[in-house]
C-alpha positions as CSV (number, residue, x, y, z in Angstrom):
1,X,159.9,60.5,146.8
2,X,161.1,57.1,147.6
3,X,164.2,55.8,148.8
4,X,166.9,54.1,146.5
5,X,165.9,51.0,148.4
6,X,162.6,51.0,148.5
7,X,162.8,51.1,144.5
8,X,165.4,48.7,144.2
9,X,163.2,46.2,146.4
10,X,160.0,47.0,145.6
11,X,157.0,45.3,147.3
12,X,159.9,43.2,149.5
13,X,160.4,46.7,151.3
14,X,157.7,46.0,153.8
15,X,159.0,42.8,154.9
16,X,162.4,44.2,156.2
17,X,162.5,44.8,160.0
18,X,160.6,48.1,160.7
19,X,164.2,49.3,161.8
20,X,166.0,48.5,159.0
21,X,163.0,49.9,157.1
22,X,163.9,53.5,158.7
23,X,167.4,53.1,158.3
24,X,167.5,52.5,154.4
25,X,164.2,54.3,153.8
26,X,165.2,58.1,154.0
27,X,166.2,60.1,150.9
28,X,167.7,63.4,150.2
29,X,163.9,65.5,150.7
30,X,163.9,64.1,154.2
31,X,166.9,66.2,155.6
32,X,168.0,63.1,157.5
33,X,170.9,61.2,157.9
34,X,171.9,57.6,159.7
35,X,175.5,57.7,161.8
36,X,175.7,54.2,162.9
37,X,178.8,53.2,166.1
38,X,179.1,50.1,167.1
39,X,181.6,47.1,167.5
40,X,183.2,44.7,164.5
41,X,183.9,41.4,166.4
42,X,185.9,40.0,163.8
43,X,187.7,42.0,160.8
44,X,190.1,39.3,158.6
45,X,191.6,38.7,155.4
46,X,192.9,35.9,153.1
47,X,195.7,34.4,152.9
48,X,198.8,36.3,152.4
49,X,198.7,36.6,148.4
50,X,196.1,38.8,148.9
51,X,197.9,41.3,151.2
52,X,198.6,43.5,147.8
53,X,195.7,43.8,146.1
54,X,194.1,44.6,149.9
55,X,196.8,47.0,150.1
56,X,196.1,48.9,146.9
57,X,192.2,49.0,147.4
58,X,193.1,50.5,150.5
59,X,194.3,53.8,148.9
60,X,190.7,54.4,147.5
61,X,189.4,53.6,150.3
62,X,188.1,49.9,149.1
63,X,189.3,47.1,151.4
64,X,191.9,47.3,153.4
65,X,194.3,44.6,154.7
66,X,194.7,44.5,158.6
67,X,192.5,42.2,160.6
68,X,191.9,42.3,164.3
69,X,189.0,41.6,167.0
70,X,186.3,43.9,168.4
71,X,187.4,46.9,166.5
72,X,185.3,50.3,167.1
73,X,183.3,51.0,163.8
74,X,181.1,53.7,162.5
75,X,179.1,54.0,159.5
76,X,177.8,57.3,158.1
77,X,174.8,57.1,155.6
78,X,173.7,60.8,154.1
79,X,171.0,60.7,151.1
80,X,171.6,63.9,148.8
81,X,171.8,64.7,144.9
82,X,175.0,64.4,143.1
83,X,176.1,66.6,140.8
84,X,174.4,64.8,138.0
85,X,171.0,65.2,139.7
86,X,171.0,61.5,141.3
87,X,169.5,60.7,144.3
88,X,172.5,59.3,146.2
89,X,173.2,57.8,149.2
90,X,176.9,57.7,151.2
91,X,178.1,54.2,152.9
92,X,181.5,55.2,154.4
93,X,182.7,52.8,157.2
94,X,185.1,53.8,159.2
95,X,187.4,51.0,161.2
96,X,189.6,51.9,164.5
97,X,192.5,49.2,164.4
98,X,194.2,49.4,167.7
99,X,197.7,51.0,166.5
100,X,196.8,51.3,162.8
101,X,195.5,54.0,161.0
102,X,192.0,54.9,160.8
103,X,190.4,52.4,157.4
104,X,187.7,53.8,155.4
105,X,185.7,51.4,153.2
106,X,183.4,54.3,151.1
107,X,180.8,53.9,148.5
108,X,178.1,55.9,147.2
109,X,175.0,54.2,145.9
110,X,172.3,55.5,143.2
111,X,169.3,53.4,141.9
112,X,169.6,53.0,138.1
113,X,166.4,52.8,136.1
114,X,168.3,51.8,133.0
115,X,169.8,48.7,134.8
116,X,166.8,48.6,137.4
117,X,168.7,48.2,140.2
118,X,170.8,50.0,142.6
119,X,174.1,50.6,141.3
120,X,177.5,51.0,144.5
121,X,179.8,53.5,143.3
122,X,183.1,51.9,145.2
123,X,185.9,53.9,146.4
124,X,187.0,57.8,146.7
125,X,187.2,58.2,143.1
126,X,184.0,55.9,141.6
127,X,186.2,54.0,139.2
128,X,184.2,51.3,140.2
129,X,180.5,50.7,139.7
130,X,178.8,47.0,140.9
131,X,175.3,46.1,140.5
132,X,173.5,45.0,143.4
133,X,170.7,42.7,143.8
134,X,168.7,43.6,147.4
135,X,166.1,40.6,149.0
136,X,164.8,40.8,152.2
137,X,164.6,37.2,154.2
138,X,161.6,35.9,155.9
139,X,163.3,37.0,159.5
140,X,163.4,40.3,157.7
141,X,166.6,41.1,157.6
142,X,168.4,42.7,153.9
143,X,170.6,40.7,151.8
144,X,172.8,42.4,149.5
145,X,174.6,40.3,146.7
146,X,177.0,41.9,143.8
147,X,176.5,41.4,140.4
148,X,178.1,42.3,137.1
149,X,181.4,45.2,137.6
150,X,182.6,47.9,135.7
151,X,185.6,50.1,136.0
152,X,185.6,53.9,134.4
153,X,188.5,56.1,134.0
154,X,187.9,59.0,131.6
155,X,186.6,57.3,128.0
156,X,188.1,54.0,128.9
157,X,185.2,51.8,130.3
158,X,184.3,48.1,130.4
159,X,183.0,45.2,132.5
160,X,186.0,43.6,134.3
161,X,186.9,40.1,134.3
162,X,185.9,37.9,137.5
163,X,189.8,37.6,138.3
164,X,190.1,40.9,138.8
165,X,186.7,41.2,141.0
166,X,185.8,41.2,144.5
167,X,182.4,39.5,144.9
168,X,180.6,40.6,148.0
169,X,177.9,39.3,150.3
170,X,176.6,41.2,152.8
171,X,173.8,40.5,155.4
172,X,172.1,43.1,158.0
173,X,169.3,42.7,159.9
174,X,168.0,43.6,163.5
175,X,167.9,42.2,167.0
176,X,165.5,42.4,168.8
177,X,166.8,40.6,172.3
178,X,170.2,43.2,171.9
179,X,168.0,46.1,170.2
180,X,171.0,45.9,167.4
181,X,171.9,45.9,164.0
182,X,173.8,43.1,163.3
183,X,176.1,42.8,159.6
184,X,177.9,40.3,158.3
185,X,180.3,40.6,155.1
186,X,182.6,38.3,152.8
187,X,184.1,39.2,150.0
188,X,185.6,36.4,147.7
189,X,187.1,36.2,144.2
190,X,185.7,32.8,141.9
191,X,189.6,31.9,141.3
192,X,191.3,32.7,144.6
193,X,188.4,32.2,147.1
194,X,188.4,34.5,150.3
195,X,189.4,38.1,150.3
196,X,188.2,40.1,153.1
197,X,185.1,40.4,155.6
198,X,184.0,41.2,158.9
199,X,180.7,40.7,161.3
200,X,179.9,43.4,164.4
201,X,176.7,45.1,165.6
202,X,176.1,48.5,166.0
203,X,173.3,51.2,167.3
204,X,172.1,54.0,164.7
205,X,171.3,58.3,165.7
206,X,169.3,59.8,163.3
207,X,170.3,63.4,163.1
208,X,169.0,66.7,160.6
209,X,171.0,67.1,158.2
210,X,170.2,69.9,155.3
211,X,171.4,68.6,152.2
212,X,174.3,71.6,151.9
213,X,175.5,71.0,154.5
214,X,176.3,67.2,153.9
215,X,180.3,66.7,155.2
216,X,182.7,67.0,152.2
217,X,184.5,63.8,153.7
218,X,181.9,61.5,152.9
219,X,181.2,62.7,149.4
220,X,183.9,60.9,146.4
221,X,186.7,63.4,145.5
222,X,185.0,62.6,141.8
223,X,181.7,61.6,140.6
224,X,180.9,59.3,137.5
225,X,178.0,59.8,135.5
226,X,178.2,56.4,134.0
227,X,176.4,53.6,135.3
């Protein structure tokens, strides 16, 4: 069994970092998982019109809207099945303001064969689902770019409007001199420009993990079978 990355990127798989290779190639058979600590050096935000909507995506645990310098991070990646039979895999990031509490920025991921691509479940409730295109750059490092969105709520479903959407670059890739990971996101909107982002490094633990015994608190309260 492959990895929801390594069928999402194909062939461009082997160019990645040999690092970054381990840490997105695991799945759910591999009793694995990746608990990454590290350092953001710079968490910010728009400009102050976009304190609400940062504010609301907060309670799902999507964005948040505090900003700060060299703010202790973790990320937490377990690979198990959901309760649709899914090979999933948990991103929840986890951001120690001085003072503030404790933001989480969660999603769970699932490669899609219907859409080809891996699909990022956002938030503590998966109301959100955003297509991702993965590349790997010639330094080998991972780009990951957002594409088309869709909220669910019970039968309502459809694509939303790029007003409403947060449109998300992210960049990881490893040093070598620092023997880091190194990440760099922006989110932006097409109308209002910047939203939210934040660049750190961190060090990753690889620990056994049956896939029972995956923590509750990483897992969505609910899970969305539609793609």
């Amino acid at each position: 069994m492959t990895s929801i990355f390594q069928r999402a990127l194909g062939s461009s798989f082997d160019r990645l970092h040999p690092q970054l290779q381990k840490r997105f190639g695991f799945n759910a058979g591999d009793g694995i998982a990746c608990i990454g600590t590290g350092v953001m050096e710079d968490i910010w935000r728009g400009r102050a019109f976009t304190v609400p909507f940062l504010y609301a995506g907060a309670t799902r645990h999507i964005l948040f809207p505090e900003s700060g310098k060299d703010v202790p991070f973790t990320i937490r990646n377990y690979a198990y099945r959901d309760r649709f039979g899914r090979e999933t895999v948990t991103v929840v990031r986890a951001f120690d303001l001085p003072g503030r509490p404790r933001r989480r920025f969660d999603a769970t991921m699932i490669y899609s064969a219907a859409r080809g691509k891996v699909v990022d479940y956002l938030g503590t409730h998966q109301h959100l689902a955003v297509d991702l295109d993965l590349s790997a750059d010639k330094h080998g490092g991972l780009w990951i770019r957002t594409g088309s969105q869709r909220f669910y709520e019970g039968p309502l479903g459809f694509r939303m409007p790029s007003l409403m959407t947060g449109d998300a670059v992210v960049r990881e890739w490893f040093d070598e001199a620092a023997q880091r990971f190194r990440i760099e996101v922006k989110v932006s909107n097409q109308r209002i420009g910047s939203l939210f982002g934040y660049r750190g490094s961190f060090t990753c633990a690889y620990e056994s993990v049956a896939e029972r015994s995956v923590p509750a608190e990483v897992k969505p309260v609910r899970e969305c079978a539609r793609e």
